[in-house]
Structures are given as structure tokens and as C-alpha cells.
LUMDREN-233819 format. One record per atom (N, C-alpha, C): atom name; x, y, z; residue number from 1. Coordinates in steps of 0.02 Angstrom, whole numbers. Layout:
+------+--------+--------+--------+-----+
! atom !      x !      y !      z !   n !
+------+--------+--------+--------+-----+
!   CA !      X !      Y !      Z ! NUM !
...
+------+--------+--------+--------+-----+
***
This chain:
+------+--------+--------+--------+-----+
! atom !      x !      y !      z !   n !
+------+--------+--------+--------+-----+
!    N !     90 !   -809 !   1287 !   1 !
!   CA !     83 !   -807 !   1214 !   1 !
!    C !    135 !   -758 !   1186 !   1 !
!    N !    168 !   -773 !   1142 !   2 !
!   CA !    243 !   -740 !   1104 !   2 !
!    C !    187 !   -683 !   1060 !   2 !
!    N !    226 !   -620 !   1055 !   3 !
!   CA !    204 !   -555 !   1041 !   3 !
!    C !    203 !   -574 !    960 !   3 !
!    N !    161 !   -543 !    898 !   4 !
!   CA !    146 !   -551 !    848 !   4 !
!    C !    173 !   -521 !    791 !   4 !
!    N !    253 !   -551 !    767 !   5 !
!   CA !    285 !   -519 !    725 !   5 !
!    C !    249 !   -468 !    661 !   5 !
!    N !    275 !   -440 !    638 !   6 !
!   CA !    284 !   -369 !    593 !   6 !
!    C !    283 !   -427 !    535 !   6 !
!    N !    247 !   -418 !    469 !   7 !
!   CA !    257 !   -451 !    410 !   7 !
!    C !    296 !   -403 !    375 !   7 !
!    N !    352 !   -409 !    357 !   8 !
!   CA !    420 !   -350 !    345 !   8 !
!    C !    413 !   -365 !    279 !   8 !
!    N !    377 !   -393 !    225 !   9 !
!   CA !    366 !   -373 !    167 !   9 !
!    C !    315 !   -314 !    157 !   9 !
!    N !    241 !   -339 !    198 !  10 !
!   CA !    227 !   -269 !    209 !  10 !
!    C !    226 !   -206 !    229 !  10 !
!    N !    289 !   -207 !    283 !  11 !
!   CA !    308 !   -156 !    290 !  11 !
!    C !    326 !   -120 !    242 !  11 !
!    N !    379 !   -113 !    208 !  12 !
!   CA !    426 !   -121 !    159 !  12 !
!    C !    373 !    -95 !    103 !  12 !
!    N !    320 !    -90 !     91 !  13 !
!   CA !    275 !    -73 !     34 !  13 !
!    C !    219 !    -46 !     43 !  13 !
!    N !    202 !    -30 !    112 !  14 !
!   CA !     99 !     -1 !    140 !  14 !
!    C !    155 !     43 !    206 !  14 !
!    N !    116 !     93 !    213 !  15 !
!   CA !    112 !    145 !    254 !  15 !
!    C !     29 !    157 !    261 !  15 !
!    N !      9 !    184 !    324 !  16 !
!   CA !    -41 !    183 !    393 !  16 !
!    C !    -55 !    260 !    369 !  16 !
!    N !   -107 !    287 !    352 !  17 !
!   CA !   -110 !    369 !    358 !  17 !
!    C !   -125 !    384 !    427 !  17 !
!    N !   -139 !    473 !    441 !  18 !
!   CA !   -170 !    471 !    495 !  18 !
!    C !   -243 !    466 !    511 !  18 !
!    N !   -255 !    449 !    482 !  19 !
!   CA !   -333 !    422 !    483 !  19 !
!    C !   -363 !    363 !    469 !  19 !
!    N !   -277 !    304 !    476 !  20 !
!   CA !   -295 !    235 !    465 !  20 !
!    C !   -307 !    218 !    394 !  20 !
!    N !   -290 !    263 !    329 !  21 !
!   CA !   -314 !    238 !    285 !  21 !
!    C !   -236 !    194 !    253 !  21 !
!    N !   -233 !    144 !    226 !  22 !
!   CA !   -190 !     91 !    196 !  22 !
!    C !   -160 !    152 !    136 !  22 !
!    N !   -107 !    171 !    132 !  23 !
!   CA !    -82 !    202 !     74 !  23 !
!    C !    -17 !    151 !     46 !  23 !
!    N !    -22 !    147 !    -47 !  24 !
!   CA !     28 !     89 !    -48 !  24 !
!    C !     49 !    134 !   -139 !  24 !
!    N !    110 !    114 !   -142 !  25 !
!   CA !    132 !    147 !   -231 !  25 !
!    C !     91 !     82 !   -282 !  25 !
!    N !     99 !    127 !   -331 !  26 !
!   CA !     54 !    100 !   -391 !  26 !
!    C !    126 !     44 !   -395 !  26 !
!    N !     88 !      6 !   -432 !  27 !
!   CA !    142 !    -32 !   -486 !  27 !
!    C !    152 !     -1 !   -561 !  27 !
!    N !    195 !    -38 !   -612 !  28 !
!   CA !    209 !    -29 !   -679 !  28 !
!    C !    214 !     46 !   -678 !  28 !
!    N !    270 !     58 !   -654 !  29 !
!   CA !    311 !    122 !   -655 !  29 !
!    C !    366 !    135 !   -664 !  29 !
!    N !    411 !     91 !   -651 !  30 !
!   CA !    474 !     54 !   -641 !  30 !
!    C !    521 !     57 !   -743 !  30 !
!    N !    474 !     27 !   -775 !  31 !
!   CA !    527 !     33 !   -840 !  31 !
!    C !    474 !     27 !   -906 !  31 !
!    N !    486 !     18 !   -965 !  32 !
!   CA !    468 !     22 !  -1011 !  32 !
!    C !    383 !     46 !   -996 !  32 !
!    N !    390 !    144 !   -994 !  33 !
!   CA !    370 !    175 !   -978 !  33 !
!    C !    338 !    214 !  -1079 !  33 !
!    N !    358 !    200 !  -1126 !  34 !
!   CA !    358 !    211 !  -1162 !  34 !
!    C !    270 !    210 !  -1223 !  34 !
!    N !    276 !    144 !  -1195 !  35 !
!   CA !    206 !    109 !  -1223 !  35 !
!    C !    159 !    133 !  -1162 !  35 !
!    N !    165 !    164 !  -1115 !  36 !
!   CA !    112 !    192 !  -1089 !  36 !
!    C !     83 !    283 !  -1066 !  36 !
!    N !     26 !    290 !  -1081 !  37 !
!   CA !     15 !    366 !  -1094 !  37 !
!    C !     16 !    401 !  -1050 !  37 !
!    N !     28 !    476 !  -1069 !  38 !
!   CA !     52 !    489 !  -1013 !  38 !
!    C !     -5 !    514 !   -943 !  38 !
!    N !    -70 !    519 !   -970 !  39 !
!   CA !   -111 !    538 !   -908 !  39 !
!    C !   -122 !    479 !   -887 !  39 !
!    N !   -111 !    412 !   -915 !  40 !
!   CA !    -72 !    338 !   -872 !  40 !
!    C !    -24 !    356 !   -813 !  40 !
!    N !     10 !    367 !   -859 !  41 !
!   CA !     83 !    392 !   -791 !  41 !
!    C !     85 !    426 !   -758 !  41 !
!    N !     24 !    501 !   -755 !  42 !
!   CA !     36 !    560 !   -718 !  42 !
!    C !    -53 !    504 !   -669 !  42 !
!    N !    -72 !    475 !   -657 !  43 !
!   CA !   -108 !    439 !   -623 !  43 !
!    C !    -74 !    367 !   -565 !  43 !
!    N !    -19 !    344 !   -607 !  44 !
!   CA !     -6 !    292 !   -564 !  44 !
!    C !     48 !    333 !   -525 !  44 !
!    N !     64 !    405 !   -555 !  45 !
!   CA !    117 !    441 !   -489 !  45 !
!    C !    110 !    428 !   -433 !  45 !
!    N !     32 !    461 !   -418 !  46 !
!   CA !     -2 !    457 !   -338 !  46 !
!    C !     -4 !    414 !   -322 !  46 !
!    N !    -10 !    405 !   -257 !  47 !
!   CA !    -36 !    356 !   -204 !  47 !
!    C !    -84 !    306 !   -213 !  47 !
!    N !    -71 !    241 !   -203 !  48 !
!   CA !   -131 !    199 !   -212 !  48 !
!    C !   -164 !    185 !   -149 !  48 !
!    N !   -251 !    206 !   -125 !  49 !
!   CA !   -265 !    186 !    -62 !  49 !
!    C !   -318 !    105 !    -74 !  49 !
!    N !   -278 !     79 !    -25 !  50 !
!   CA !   -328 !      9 !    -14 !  50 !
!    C !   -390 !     19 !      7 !  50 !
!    N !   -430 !    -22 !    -34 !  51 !
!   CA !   -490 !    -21 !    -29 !  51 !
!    C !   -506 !    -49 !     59 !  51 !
!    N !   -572 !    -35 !     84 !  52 !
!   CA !   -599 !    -39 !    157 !  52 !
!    C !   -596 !   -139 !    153 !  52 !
!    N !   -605 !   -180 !    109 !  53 !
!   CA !   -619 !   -268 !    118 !  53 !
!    C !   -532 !   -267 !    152 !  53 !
!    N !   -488 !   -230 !     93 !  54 !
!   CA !   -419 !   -263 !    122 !  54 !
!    C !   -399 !   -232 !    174 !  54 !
!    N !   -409 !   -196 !    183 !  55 !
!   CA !   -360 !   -147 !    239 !  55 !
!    C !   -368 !   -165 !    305 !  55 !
!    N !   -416 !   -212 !    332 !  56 !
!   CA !   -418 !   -255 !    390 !  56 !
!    C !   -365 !   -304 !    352 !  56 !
!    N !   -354 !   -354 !    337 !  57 !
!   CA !   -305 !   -411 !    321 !  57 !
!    C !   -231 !   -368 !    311 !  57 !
!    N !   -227 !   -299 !    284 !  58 !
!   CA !   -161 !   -273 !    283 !  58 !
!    C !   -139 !   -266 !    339 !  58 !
!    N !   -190 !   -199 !    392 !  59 !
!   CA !   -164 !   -219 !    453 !  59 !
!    C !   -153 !   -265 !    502 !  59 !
!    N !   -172 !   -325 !    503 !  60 !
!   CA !   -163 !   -387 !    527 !  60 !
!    C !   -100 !   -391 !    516 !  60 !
!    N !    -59 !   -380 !    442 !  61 !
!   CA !      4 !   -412 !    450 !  61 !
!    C !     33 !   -366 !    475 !  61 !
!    N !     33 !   -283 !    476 !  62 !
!   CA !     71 !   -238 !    505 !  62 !
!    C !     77 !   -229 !    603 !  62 !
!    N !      9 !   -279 !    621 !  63 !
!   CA !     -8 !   -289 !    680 !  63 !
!    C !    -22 !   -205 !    719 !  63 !
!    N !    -79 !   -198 !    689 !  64 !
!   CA !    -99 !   -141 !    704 !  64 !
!    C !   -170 !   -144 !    698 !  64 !
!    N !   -212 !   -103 !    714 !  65 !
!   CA !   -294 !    -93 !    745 !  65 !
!    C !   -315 !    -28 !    718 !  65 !
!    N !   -373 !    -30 !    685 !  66 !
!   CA !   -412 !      6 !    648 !  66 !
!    C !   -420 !     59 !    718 !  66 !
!    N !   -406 !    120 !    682 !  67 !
!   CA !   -403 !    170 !    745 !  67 !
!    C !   -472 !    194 !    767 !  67 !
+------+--------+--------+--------+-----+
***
């Protein structure tokens, strides 16, 4: 059986903590930053963690095992 490629979009956007938790960036950060407030913006700074339903199906594509 052929070894189980890397889904390289999610690479590219989810990082693994050390405690297995899914860490991923907010969206709508990027531009017309104007129309939105700013304890909006000082919130989507941080880290977004995936909720426990997805973070089995994330690591599936990263081909990795709930530690």
C-alpha cells in the first residue's frame, strides 16, 4: 500500500501545537480593514484553534494521529 500524501493546502494554513491542538490564522485581515472595529481586529490577531469535531478530519489530511 503507497504511503499517504501530505494535503499541502493544509499544510500551508494549520499548524499541530504541542498538545495536538489544530492552531490556524483568522481570516478577514488581509484588507479593507477600515469598516471593521478595532477590538474586531485586536481579536482576529490571535490564533484561531479548531474546534475537537474538526481536528480529527484536519489531521487526516496532515496525516498525523491525535497524540
Amino acid at each position: 500500500m503507497p504511503k499517504a500524501k501530505t494535503h499541502k493546502g493544509a499544510r500551508k494554513r494549520v499548524r499541530v501545537s504541542k498538545k495536538g491542538r489544530v492552531k490556524f490564522r483568522h481570516s478577514f485581515t488581509s484588507h479593507l480593514l477600515s469598516s471593521r472595529s478595532s477590538n474586531r481586529l485586536r481579536k482576529l490577531r490571535r490564533r484561531g484553534v479548531a474546534c475537537r469535531a474538526d481536528e480529527k478530519r484536519i489531521l487526516e489530511l496532515l496525516g498525523k494521529t491525535r497524540p
